[in-house]
C-alpha positions, 0 to 999 in steps of 0.5 A: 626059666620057670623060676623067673616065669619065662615061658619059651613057646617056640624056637627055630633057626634059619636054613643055615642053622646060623641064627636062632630065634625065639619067641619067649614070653615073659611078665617082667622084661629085666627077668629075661635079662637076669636070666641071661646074666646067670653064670650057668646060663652064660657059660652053657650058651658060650660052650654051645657056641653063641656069640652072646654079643649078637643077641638082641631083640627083633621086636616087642609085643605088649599087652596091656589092660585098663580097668 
């Protein structure tokens, strides 16, 4: 993640301990997928047991700056 420069500012699940969320800031969206799609990613998080096709995004929040 630091190589990407990924920054993770909180994680938490739900009671259950069935969903993970995140709240992760990235300057470049594609990075967070390149991240995902690393072979030693992929494989930890499937030996971790996430089913990686229910992953998706809850929301998006932008900041944008004009000079």
């Amino acid at each position: 993640m630091d190589e990407l420069g990924i920054k993770m500012h909180w994680a938490g699940t739900n009671p259950e301990e069935t969903m993970v969320y995140d709240l992760v800031e990235v300057s470049n969206p594609e990075d967070a997928k390149v991240f995902a799609q690393r072979e030693d990613v992929a494989k930890a998080r499937f030996e971790a047991g996430v089913e990686v096709e229910s992953t998706e995004t809850l929301s998006v929040i932008s900041k944008n700056k004009f000079w």
